[in-house]
VOPAGU-2260 file (C-alpha; in pm, 1 decimal, decimal comma):
REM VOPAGU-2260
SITE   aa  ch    i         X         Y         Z
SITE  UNK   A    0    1412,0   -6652,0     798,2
SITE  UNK   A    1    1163,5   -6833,7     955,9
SITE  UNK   A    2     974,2   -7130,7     719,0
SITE  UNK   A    3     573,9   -6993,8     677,9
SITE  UNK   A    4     262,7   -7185,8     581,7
SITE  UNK   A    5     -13,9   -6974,1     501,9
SITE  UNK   A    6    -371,9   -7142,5     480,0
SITE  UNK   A    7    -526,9   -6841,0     335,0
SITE  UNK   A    8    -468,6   -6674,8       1,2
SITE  UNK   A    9    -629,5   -6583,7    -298,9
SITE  UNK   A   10    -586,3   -6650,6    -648,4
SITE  UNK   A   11    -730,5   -6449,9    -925,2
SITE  UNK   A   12    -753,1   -6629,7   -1163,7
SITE  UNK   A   13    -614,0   -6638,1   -1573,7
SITE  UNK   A   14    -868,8   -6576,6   -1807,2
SITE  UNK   A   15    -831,0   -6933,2   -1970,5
SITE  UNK   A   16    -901,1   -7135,5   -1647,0
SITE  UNK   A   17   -1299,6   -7233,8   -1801,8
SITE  UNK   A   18   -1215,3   -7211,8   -2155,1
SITE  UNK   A   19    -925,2   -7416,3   -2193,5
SITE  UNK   A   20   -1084,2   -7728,6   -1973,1
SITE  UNK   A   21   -1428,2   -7775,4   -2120,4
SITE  UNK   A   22   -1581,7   -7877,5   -2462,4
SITE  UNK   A   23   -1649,8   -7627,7   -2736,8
SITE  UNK   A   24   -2026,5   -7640,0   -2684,2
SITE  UNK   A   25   -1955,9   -7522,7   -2330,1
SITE  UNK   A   26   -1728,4   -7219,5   -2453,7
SITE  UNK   A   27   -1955,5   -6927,0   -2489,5
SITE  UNK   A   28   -2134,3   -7040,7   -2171,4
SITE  UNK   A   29   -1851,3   -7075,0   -1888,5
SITE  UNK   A   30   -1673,4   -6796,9   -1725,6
SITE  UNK   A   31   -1465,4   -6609,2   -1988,7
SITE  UNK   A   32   -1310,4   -6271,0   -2012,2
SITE  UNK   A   33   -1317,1   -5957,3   -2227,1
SITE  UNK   A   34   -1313,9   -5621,3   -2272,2
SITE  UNK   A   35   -1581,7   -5410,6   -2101,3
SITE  UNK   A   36   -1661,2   -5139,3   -2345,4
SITE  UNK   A   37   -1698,9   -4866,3   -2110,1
SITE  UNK   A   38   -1400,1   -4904,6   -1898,5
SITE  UNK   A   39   -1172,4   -5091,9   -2093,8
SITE  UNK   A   40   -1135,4   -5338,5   -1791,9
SITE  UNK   A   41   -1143,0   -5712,1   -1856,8
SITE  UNK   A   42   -1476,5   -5797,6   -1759,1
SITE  UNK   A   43   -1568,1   -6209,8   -1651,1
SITE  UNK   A   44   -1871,1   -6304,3   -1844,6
SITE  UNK   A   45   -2099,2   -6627,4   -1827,3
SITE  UNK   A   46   -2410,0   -6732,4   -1905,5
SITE  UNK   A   47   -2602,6   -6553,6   -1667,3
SITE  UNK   A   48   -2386,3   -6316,7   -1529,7
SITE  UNK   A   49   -2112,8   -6056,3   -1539,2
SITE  UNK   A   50   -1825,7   -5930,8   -1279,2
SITE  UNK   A   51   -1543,7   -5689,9   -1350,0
SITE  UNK   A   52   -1279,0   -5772,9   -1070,3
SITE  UNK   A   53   -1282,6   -5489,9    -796,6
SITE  UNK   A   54    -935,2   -5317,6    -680,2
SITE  UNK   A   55    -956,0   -5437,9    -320,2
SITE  UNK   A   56    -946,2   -5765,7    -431,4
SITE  UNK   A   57    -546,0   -5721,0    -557,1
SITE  UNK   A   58    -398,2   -5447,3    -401,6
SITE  UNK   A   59     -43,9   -5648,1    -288,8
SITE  UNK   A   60     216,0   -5399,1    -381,0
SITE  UNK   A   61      43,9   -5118,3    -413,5
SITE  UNK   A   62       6,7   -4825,7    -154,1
SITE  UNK   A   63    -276,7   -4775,7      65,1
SITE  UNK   A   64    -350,5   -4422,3     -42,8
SITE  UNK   A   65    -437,7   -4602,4    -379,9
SITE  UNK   A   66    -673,5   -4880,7    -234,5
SITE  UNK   A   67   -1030,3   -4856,7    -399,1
SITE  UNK   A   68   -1307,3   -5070,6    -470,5
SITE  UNK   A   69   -1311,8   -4944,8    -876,9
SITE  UNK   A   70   -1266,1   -5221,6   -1139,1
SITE  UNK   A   71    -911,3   -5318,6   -1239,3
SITE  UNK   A   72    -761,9   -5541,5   -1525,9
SITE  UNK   A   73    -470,1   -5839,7   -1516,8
SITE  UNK   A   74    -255,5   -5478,6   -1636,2
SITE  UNK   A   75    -309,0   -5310,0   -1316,5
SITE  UNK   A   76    -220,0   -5636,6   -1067,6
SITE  UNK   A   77     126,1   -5736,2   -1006,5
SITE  UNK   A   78     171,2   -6122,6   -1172,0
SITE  UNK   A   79     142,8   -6284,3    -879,0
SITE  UNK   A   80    -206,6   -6233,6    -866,2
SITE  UNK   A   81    -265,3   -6487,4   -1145,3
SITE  UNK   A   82      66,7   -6595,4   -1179,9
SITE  UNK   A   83     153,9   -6898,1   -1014,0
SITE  UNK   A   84     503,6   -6862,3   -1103,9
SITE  UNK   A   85     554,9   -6492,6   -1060,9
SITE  UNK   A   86     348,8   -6559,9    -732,3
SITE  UNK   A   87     626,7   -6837,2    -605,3
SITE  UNK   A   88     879,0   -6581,7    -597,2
SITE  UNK   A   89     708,2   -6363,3    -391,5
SITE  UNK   A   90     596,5   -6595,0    -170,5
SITE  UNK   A   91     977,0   -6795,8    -132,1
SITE  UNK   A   92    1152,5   -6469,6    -107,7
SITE  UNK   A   93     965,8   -6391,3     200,0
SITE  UNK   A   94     930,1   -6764,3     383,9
SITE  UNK   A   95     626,0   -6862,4     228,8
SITE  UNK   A   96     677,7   -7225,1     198,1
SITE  UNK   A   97     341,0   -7360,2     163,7
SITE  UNK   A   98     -18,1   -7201,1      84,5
SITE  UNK   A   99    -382,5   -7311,9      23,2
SITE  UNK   A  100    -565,9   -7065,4    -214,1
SITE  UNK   A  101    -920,4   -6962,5    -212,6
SITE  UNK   A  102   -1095,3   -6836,0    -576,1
SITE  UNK   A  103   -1175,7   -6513,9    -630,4
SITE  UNK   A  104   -1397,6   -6523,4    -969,8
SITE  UNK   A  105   -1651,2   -6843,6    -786,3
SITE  UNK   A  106   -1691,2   -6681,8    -433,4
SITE  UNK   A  107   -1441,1   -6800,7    -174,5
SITE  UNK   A  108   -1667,5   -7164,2    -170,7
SITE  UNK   A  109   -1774,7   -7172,5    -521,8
SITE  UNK   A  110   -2148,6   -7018,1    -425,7
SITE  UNK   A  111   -2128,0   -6853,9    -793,9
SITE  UNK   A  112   -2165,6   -7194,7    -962,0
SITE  UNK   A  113   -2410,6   -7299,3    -721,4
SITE  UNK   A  114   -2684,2   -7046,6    -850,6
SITE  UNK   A  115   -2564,0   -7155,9   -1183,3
SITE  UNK   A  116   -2971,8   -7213,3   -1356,1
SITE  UNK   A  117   -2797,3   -7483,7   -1531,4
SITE  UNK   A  118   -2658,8   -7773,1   -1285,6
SITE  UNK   A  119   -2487,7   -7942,5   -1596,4
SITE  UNK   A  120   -2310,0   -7576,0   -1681,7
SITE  UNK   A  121   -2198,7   -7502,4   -1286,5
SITE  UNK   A  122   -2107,8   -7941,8   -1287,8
SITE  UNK   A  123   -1831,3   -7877,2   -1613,4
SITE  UNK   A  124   -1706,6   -7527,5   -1447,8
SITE  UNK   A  125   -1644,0   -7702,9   -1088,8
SITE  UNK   A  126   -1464,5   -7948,7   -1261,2
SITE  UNK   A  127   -1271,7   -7711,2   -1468,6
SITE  UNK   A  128   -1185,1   -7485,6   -1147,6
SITE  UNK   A  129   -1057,2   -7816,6   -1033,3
SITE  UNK   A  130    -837,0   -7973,7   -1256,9
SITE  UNK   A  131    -683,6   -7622,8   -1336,9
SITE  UNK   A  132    -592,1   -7635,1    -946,5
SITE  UNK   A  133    -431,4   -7935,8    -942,0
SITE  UNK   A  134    -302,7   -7999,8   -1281,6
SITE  UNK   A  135    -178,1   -7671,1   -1354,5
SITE  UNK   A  136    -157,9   -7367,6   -1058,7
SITE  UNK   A  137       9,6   -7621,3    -779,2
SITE  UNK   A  138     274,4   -7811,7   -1003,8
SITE  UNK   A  139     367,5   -7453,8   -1166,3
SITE  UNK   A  140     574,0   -7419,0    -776,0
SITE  UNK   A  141     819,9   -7585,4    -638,0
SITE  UNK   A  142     701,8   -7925,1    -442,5
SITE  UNK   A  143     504,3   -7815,2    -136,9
SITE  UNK   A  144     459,8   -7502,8    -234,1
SITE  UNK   A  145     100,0   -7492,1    -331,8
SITE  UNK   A  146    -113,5   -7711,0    -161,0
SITE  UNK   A  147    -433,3   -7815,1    -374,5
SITE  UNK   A  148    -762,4   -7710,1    -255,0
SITE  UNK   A  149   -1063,9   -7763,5    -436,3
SITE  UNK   A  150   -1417,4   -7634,4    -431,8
SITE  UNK   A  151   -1694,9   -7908,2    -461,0
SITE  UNK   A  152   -2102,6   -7893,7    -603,6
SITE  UNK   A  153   -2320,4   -7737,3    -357,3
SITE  UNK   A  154   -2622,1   -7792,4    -505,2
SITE  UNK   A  155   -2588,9   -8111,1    -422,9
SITE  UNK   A  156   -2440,5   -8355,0    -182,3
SITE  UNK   A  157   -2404,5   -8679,3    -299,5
SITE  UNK   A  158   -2281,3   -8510,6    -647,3
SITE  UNK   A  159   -2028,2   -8280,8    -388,5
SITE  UNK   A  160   -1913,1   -8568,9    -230,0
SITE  UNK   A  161   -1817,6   -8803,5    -579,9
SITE  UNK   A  162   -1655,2   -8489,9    -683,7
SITE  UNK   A  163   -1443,9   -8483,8    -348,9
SITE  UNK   A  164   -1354,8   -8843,7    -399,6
SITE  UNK   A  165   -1258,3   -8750,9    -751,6
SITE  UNK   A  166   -1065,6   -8480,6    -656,7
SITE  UNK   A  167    -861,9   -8649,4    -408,3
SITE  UNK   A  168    -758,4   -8928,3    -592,4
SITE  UNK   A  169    -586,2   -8632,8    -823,9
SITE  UNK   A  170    -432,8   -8515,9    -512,6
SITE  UNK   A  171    -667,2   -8262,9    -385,4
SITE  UNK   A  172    -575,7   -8196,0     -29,7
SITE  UNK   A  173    -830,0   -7915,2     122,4
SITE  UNK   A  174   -1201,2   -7803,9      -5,3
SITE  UNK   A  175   -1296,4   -7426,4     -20,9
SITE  UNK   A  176   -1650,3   -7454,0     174,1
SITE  UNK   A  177   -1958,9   -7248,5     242,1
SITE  UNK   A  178   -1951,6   -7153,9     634,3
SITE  UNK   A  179   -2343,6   -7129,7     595,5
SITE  UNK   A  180   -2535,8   -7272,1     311,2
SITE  UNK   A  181   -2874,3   -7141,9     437,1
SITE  UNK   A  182   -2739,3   -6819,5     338,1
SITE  UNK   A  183   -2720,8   -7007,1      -3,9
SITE  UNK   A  184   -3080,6   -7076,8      17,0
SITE  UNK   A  185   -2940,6   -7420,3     107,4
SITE  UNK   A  186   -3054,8   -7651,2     387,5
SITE  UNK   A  187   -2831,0   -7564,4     736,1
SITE  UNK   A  188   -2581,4   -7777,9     894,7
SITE  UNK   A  189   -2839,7   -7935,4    1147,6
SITE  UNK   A  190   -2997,4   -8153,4     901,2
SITE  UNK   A  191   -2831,6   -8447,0     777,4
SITE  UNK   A  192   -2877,4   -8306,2     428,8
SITE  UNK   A  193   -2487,3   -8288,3     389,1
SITE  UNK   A  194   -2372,6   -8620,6     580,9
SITE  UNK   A  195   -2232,7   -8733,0     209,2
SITE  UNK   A  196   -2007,1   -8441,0     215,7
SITE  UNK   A  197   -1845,2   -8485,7     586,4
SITE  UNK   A  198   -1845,6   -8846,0     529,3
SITE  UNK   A  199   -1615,0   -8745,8     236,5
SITE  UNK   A  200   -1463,8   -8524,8     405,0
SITE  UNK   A  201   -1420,7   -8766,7     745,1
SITE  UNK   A  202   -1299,3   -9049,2     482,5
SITE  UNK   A  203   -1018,7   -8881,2     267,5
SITE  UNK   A  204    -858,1   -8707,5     621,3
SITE  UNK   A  205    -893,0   -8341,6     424,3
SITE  UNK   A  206   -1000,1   -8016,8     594,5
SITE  UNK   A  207   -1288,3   -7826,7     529,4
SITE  UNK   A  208   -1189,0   -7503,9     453,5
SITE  UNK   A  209   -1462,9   -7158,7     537,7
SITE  UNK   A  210   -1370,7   -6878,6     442,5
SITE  UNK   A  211   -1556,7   -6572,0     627,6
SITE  UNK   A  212   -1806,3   -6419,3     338,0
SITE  UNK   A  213   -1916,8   -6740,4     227,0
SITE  UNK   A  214   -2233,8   -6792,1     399,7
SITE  UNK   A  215   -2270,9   -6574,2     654,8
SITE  UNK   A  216   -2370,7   -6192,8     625,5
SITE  UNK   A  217   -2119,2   -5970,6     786,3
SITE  UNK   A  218   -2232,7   -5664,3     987,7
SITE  UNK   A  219   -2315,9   -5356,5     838,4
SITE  UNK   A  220   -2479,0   -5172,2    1098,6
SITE  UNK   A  221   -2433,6   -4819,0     903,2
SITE  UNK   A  222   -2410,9   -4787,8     552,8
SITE  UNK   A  223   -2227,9   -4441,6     580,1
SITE  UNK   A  224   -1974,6   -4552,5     760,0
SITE  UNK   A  225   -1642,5   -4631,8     538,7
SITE  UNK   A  226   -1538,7   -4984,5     433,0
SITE  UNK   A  227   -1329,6   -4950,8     787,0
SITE  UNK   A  228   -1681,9   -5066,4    1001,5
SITE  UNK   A  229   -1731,4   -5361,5     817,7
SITE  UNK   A  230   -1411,5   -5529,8     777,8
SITE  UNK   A  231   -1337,3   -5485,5    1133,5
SITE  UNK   A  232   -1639,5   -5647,7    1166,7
SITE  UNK   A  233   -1525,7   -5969,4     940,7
SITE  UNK   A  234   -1467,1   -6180,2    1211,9
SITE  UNK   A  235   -1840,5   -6235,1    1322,8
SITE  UNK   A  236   -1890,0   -6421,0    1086,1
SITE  UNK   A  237   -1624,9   -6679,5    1158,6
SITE  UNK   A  238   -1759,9   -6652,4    1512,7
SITE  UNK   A  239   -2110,8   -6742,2    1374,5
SITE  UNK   A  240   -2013,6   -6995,8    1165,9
SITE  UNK   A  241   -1793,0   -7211,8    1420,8
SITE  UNK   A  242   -2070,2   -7181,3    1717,9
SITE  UNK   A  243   -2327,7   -7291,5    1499,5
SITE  UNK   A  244   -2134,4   -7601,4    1383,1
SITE  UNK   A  245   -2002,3   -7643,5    1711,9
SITE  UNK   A  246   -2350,5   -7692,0    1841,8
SITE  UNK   A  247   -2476,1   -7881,0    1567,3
SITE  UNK   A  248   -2500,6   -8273,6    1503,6
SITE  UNK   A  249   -2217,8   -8255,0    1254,3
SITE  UNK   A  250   -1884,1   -8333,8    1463,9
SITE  UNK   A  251   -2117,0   -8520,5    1692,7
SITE  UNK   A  252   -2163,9   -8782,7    1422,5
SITE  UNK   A  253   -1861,5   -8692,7    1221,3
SITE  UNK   A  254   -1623,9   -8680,2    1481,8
SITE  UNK   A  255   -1324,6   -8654,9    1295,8
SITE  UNK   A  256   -1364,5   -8388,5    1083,5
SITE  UNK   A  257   -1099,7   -8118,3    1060,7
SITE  UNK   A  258   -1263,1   -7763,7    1020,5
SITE  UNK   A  259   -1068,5   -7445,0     921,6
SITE  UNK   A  260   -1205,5   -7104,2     995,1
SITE  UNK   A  261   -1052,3   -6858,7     756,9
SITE  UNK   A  262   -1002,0   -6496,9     796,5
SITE  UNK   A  263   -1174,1   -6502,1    1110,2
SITE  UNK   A  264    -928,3   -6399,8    1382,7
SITE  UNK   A  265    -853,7   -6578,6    1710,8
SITE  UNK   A  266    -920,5   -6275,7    1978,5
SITE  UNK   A  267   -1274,2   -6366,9    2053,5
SITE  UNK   A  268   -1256,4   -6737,6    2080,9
SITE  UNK   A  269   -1203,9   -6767,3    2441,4
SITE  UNK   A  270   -1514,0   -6577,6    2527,0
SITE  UNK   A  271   -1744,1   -6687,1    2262,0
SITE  UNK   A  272   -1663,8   -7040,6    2374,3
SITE  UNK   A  273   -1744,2   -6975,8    2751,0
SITE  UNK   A  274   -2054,3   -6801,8    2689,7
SITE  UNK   A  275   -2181,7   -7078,3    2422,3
SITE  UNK   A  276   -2145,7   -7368,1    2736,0
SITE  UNK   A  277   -2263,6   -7131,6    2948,8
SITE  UNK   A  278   -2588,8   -7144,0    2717,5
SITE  UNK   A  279   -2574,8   -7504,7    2644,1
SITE  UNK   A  280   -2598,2   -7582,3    2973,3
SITE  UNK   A  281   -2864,6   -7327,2    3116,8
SITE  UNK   A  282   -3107,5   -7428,7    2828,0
SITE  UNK   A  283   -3035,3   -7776,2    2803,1
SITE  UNK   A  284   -3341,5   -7893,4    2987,8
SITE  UNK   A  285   -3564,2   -7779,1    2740,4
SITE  UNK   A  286   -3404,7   -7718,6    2431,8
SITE  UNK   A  287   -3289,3   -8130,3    2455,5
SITE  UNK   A  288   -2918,3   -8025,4    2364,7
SITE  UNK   A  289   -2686,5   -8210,0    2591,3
SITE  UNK   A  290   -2388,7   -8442,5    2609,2
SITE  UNK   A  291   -2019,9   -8274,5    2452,0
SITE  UNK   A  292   -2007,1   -7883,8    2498,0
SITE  UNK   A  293   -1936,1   -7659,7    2192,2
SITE  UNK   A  294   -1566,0   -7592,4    2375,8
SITE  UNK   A  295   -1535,1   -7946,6    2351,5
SITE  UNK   A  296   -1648,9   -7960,9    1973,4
SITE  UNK   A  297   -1371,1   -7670,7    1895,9
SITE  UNK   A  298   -1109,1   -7883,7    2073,6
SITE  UNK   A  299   -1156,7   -8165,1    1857,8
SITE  UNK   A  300   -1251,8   -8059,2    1528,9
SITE  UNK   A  301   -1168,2   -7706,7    1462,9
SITE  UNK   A  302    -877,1   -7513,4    1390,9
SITE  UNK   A  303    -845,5   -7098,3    1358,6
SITE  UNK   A  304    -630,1   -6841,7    1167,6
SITE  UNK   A  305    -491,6   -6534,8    1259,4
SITE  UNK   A  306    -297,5   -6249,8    1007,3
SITE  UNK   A  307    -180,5   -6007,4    1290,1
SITE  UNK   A  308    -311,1   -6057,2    1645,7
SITE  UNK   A  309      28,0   -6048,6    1858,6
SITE  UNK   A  310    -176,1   -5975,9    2149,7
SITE  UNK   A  311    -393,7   -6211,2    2149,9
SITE  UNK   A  312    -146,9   -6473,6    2039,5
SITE  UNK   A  313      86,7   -6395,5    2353,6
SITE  UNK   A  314    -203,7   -6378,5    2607,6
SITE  UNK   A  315    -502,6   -6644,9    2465,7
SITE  UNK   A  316    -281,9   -6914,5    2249,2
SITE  UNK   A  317    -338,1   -7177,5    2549,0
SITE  UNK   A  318    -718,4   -7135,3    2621,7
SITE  UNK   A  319    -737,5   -7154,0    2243,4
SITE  UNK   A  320    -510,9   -7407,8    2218,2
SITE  UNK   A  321    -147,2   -7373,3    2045,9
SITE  UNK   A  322    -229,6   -7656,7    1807,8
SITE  UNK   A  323    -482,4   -7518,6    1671,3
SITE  UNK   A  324    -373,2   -7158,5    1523,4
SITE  UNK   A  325    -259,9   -7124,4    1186,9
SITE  UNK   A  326    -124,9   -6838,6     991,8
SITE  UNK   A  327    -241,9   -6728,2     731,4
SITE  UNK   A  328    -108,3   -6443,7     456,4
SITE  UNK   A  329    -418,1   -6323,1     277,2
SITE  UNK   A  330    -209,2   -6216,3     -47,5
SITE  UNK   A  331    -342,0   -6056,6    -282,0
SITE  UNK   A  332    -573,8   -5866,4     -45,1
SITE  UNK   A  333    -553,6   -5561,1     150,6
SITE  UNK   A  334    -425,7   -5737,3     479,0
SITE  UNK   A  335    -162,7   -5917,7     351,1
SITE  UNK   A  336     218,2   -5852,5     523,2
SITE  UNK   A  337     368,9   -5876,6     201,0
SITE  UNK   A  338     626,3   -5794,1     120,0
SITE  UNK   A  339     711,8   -5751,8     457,5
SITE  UNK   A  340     610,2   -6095,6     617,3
SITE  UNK   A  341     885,9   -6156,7     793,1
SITE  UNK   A  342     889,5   -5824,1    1009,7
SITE  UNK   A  343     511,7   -5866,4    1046,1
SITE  UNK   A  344     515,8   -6238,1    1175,4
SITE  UNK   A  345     836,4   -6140,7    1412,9
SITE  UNK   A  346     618,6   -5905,3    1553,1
SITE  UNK   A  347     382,8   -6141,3    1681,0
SITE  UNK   A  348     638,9   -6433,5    1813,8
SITE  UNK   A  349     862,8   -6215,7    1951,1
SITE  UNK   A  350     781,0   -6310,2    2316,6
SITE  UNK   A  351     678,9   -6699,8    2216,5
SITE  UNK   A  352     873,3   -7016,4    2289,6
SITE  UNK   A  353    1032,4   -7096,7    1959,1
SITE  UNK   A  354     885,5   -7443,7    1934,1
SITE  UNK   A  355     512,3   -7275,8    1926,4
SITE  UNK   A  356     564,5   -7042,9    1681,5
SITE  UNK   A  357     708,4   -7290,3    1466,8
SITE  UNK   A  358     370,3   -7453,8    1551,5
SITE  UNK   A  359     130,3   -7189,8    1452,0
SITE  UNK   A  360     349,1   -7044,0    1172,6
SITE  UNK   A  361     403,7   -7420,0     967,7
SITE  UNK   A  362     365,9   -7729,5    1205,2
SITE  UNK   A  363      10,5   -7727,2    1279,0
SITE  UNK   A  364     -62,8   -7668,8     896,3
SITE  UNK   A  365     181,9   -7967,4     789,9
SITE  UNK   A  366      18,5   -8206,9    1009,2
SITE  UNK   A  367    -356,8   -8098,6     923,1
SITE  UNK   A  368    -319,5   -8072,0     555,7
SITE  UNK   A  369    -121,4   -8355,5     566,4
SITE  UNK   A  370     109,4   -8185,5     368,8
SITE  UNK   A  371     499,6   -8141,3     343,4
SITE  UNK   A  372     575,1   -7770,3     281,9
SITE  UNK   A  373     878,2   -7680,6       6,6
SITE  UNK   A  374    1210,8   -7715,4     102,4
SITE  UNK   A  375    1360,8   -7309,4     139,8
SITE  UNK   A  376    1719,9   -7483,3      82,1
SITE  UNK   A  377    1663,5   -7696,2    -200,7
SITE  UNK   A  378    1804,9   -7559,4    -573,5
SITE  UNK   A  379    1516,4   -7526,3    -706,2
SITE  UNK   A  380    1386,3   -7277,1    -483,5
SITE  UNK   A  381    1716,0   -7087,0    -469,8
SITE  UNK   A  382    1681,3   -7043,0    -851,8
SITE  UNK   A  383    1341,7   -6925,3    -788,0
SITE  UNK   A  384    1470,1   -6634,9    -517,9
SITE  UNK   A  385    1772,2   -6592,1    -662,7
SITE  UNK   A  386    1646,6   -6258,8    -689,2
SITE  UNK   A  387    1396,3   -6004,5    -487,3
SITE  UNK   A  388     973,0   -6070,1    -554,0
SITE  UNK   A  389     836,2   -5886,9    -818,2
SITE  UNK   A  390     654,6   -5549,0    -770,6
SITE  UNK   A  391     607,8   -5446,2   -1109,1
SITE  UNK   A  392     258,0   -5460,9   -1263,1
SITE  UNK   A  393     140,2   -5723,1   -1528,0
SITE  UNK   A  394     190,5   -5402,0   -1769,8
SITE  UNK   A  395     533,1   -5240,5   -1692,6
């Protein structure tokens, strides 16, 4: 069984996460869940604002033929969609060592607190989001198992980066980041409106993590089509988001920073990258951007994931660079291997050196979240896989 670190999965998250972490005045106001009297569904409600959770969003063990986008309750998702425990067996039983978690209920970056009215209100649910991360989802695994990534405050950048700081000292090791905050109504990365937040970032050694979706608007170009068009489309807006930071100021004057393109894909790296020098070059004289290349930038600074691209694994990994390609398992959502990650991922390495898969699949993870992933072979994790991952639902 090969030893997997996945740097991109999802948690949906227990209806006490707000309530349970914030003082009573704040109760009534914060995310909190019940009973939508028209479906019956548990509905999230705030002060502001209401979501039911859509289907698509936690679909691991279920069939395809029973995907939809209609709402669904904690009784029709298997535990491991908001069970951190239940979630630890499914992950060990199938390799899954080690995995940084995006929110569901806050956006993948936390843009729902952002657009909070009240900055005091979306201030105590950050926080919140963030000590249940840390002080309760990753020590309910076994060490290394879930690796704690944070969101941070938006709306603000000196307030984003204290609560970085304050995050890491708890033991935070990633942050869940917007790929695009003018799509937040939020000044772009080429103004030194966010320097606190790389300088943070640049400080503590911790990745940025950007989600696709958090930022940037993914292609639609015809409504009719199915839901097929536009998630094949997804990985634009990785593409957009990494050439636009790669020819920004940011690594230029941060240039340590560690960014992490989730969901995005790895098959259109190679030419995106030649065509952006290409560009940088030819309009250099008069659009004043010279010195490093955007190829360069990538080199440095950024790192890519990949679910299932065997092809372009076996025929791009060196003009991408083998260091820099993580795995990723996307549980609960509709591209997720599981339960078959093992099959899936052989797929892909099957014609690979053994040394660079191990790379892409947990080495290159370990080293850039600075994180030791859990140990498959220790006791505590054979307890936990004593027996196969759950499929049941939260109900049966």
């Amino acid at each position: 069984m090969r030893k997997l670190f996945s740097v991109d999965d999802h948690i949906m998250e227990p209806p006490n996460v707000f309530t349970d972490r914030v003082a009573s005045k704040y109760k009534d106001r914060v995310p909190h869940v019940i009973k939508d009297p028209k479906t019956g569904k548990d509905e999230w409600t705030w002060e502001g604002g209401e979501r039911i959770a859509a289907g698509m969003y936690a679909v691991a063990g279920k069939p395809p033929e029973e995907w939809n986008f209609d709402p669904i309750g904690y009784e029709d998702m298997i535990p491991g969609c908001y069970d951190p425990k239940a979630r630890a067996k499914d992950f060990l039983s199938q390799g899954i060592c080690a995995s940084a978690a995006f929110p569901t209920l806050p956006g993948f970056g936390g843009a729902l607190f952002a657009q909070l009215k009240d900055k005091d209100l979306a201030s105590v649910c950050v926080e919140a989001y963030n000590d249940f991360i840390v002080d309760e989802w990753c020590p309910a695994g076994p060490k290394g198992l879930y690796v704690p990534m944070v969101l941070t405050k938006l709306w603000d950048a000196e307030t984003a980066a204290q609560e970085i700081y304050r995050c890491v000292d708890k033991g935070a090791k990633a942050i869940a980041f917007t790929e695009n905050p003018v799509g937040l109504g939020l000044p772009s990365f080429w103004t030194d409106h966010w320097d606190p937040v790389w300088r943070a970032c640049q400080e503590t050694d911790i990745p940025v993590c950007m989600h696709i979706g958090t930022g940037n608007d993914i292609p639609n170009p015809s409504p009719e089509a199915p839901s097929t068009l536009y998630i094949s489309l997804s990985y634009v807006a990785a593409m957009s988001a990494s050439l636009n930071l790669a020819m920004s100021p940011v690594c230029r004057k941060f240039d340590k920073l560690k960014l992490v393109f989730s969901e995005g894909g790895i098959g259109w790296i190679t030419a995106a990258l030649e065509r952006a020098d290409f560009q940088w070059i030819k309009h250099g004289p008069w659009t004043k951007l010279t010195g490093t290349l955007p190829s360069e930038i990538f080199k440095r600074n950024m790192y890519v994931c990949m679910i299932h691209e065997p092809r372009a694994l076996q025929l791009l990994r060196y003009d991408i660079g083998v260091h820099r390609i993580l795995w990723e398992n996307d549980y609960p959502h509709a591209d997720t291997p599981w339960p078959n990650v093992q099959e899936r991922v052989e797929e892909q390495v099957v014609n690979i050196p053994d040394d660079e898969a191990e790379a892409v699949l947990l080495g290159n993870a370990e080293r850039i979240f600075n994180w030791k992933a859990a140990d498959l072979e220790s006791p505590e994790v054979k307890a936990i896989i004593g027996t196969e991952g759950t499929m049941e639902t939260a109900g049966a």
